[in-house]
N, C-alpha and C positions, 0 to 999 in steps of 0.2 A: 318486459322480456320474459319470456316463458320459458322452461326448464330445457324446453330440449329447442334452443336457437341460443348456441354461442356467440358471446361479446366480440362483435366486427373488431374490438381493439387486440386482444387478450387471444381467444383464441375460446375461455372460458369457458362453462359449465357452471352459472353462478350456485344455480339450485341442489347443480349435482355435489357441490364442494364442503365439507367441512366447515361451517366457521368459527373463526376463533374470538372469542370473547374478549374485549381490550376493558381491564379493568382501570380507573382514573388513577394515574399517580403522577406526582408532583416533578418537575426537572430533578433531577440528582445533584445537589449540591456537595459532598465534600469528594473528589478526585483524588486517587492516589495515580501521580505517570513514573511510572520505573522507564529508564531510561532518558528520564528528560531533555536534556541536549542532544543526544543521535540526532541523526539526519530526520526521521519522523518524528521525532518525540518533541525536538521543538517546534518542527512544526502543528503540533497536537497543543501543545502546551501555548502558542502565540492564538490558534484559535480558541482555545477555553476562555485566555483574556479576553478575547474580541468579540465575545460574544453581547449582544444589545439585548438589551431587557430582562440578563437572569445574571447571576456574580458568581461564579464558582469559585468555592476555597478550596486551593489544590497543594498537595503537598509531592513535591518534585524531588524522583529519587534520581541523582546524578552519584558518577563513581566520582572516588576519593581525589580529593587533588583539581578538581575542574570543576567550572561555572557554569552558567546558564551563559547562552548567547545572546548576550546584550542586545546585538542588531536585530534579531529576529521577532523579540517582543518587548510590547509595551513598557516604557520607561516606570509608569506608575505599575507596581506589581508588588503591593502590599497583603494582597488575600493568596500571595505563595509563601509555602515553608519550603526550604529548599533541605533538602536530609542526602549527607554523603554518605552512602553504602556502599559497599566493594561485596558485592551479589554470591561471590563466589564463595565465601566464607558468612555471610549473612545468616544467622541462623533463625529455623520457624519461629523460633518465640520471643525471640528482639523483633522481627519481622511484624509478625501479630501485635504487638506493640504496639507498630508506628501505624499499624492501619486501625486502631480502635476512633471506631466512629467512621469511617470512612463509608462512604456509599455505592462507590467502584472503584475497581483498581482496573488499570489498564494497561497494559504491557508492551513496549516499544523495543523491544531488542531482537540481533540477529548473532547469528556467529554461535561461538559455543558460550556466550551469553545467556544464550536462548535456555540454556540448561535450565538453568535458575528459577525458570517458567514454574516445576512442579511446588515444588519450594514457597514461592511466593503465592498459588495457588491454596496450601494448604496452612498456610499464615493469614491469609485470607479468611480462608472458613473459618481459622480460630478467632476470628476478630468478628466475625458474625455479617461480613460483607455482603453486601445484597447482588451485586451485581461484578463479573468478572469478565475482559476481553482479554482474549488471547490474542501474542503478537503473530497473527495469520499477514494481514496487509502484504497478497502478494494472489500469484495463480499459479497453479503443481500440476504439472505435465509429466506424462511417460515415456520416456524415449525409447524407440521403439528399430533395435539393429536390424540393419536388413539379411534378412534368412534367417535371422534366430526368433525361434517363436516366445519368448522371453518379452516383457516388459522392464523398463529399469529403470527407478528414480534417483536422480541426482543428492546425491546426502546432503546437499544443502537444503533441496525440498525436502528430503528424507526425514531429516531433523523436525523441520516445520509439522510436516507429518505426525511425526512420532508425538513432538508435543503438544498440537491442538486435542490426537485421540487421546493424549492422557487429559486433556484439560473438561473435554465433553465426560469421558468416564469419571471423572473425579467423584466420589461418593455425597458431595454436596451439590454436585449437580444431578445428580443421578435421583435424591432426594427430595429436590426442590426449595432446599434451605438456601441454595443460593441459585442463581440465572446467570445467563450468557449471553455476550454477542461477539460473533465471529462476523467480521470484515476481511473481505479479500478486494483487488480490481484489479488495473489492468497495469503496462509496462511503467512504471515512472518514469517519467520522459524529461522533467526537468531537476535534471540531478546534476548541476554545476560540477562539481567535483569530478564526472565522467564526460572526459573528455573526448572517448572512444564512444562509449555507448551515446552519450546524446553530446554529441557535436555540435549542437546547433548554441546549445546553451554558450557556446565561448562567442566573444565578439568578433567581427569583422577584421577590426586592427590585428589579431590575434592568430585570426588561421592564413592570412596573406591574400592572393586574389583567389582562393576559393575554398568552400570545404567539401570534406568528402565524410558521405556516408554508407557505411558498411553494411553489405547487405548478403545473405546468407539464402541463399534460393530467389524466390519469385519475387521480384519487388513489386509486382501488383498485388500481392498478398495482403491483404487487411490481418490488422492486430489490432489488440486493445491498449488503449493508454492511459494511465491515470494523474493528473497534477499535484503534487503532494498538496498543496494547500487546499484543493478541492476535495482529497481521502481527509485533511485534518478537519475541514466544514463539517463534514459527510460524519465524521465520528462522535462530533460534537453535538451534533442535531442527535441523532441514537440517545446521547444523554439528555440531552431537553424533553423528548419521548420516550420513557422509559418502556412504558406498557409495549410499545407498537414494536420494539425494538428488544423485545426480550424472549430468549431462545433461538432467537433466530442465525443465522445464517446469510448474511449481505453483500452482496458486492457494488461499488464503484467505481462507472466508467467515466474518462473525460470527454475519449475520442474515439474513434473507432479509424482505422486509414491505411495507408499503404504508405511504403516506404520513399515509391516514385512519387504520390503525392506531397511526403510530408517535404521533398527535394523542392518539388516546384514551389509549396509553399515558401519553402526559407528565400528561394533566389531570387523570390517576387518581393520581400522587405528587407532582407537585410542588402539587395543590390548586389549581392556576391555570385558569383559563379557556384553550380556544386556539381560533384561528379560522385554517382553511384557507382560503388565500387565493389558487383555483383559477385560472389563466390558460388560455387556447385554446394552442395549438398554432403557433396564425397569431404569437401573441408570439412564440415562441421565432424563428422564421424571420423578422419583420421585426429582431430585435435582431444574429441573424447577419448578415441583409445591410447591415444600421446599427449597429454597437455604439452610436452617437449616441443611438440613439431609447432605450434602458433606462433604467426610470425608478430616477431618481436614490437611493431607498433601498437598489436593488439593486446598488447600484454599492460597496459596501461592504466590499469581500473584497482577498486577494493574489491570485485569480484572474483571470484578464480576464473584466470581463460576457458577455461572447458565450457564451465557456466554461461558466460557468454554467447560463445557457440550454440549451446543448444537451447537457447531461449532464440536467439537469431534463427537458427535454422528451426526452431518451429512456428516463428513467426512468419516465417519464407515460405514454410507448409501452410499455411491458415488453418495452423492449428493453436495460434492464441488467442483464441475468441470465445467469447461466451454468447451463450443465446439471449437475444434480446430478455425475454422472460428471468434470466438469472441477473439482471440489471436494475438497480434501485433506487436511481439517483432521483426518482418520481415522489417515493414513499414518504421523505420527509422534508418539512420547512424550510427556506434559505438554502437549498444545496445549490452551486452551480455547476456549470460545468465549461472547465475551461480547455477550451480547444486550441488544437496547434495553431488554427490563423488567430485563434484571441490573444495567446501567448505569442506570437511573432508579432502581431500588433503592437502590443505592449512593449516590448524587448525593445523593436527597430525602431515604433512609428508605424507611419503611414508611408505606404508605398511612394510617395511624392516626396517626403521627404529622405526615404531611402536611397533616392535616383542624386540626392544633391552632394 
């Protein structure tokens, strides 16, 4: 390949590009997961166990009063320490403590949880940690009112926002006495407990003769989606690569699809009826400027209704996608990627046995 005939794959400029030196280092063996039980963190914490050929000793920060989820990982689970902290009052140098010796900390919280991020960032560097992920594991969009030439993020994102820049500015990252990796991807789509947002996830017996999935603009619109256990693979490879995975900036997709496809998918395995139950545009923007006005079945989730909305209506825009190029699921070892028909696969069966 010569410098000026771009990679038929990429799109590339190999000769024109920068490269970046990957110096040898070893998997990262000792884990620190804050948040361990959340909805991602155990799923982060079941793929540390399962991981074949390297043993991670991880020490698992869950709040006061709660367990680890039994059903979610392995029974033998002797190389966890489990440490209850209540984050909110956790202070840097008990913090620094519990991380001496550790090799990354990794961060799995949402909400005003999230706060705690700076905190344990800077407990962190006291303890002389090599390596820090911030709880990113998500995608931040601007919502954009029509006729206001104004941008505006959602303070859920806002939050997110706020605390990855303080995590990237942090003066030991800034330094190089410690490194980073920022994962983001695409919609979670199999979030059991959302019974609104992924409906597919409830069974058969469960929604009656059919389900309905709620759609917010174009339902030919493609979005991004991610399987939680395929972001917990995805985060765990990053630690078995340290070098290739440091500083960086990553995301992980499962799927990429439309709303109308992901319908005909389900109706083809689980043998159900589904009805798209398409809304304008105009919903999404009166339920921003009113969460009051959302109607009341949509109100069904841990997420705020607004929220909803306007991840749905930019999903209806095709505007939750990322360019193939911002996609990384190539980069490392064992990642897979589990698609809606793989996951309806698995869920129902086989279409034949669907029918019976």
């Amino acid at each position: 390949m010569t410098k000026d005939k771009a990679d038929e794959k990429t799109g590339n400029f190999p000769d024109l590009e920068p490269r970046r030196q990957l110096r040898p280092h070893p998997p990262f063996k000792i884990i620190a997961l804050i948040g361990a039980n959340g909805q991602i963190g155990s799923r982060i914490l079941n793929a540390l166990l399962s991981t074949k050929h390297h043993t991670f000793d991880i020490r698992a920060f869950i709040p006061p009063d709660t367990s680890l989820p039994e059903e979610q990982i392995p029974q033998n689970h002797s190389n966890v320490t489990v440490k209850e902290v209540d984050l909110t009052r956790a202070s840097r140098q008990k913090l620094a403590e519990d991380f001496r010796g550790v090799d990354a900390v990794v961060v799995a919280l949402n909400g005003d949880a999230l706060k705690a991020q700076p905190t344990i960032q800077d407990a962190a560097a006291d303890a002389k940690v090599k390596r820090f992920y911030p709880s990113e594991f998500g995608m931040h969009n601007i919502y954009r009112k029509p006729g206001d030439p104004w941008g505006y993020i959602h303070p859920a994102w806002n939050l997110k926002a706020e605390m990855n820049e303080l995590a990237l500015l942090h003066p030991a990252i800034r330094s190089g006495a410690m490194s980073y990796t920022m994962i983001g991807c695409g919609d979670f789509y199999n979030q059991d407990r959302e019974k609104v947002w992924c409906p597919w996830t409830q069974s058969p017996q469960d929604v009656g003769s059919h389900y309905t999935i709620h759609v917010i603009g174009d339902p030919d619109a493609e979005a991004d989606y991610t399987h939680l256990d395929d972001f917990a693979t995805f985060l765990v490879a990053t630690l078995l690569e340290p070098a290739k995975s440091e500083n960086q900036d990553l995301n992980v997709v499962s799927d990429t699809i439309s709303h109308r496809k992901i319908g005909e998918l389900l109706e083809k395995f689980s043998g159900r009826k589904v009805e798209l139950d398409v809304k304008g545009l105009e919903g999404m923007e009166k339920v921003i400027e009113d969460p009051g006005r959302a109607p009341k079945e949509l109100t069904e989730s841990a997420f705020p209704v607004d929220f909803w909305h306007l991840v749905k209506g930019l999903q209806g825009m095709g505007r939750f996608v990322r360019p193939k190029s911002q996609i990384h699921n190539e980069r490392f070892a064992g990642v897979k990627e589990t698609t809606f028909e793989g996951y309806f696969r698995q869920r129902f069966g086989s279409i034949e046995e669907s029918k019976l």
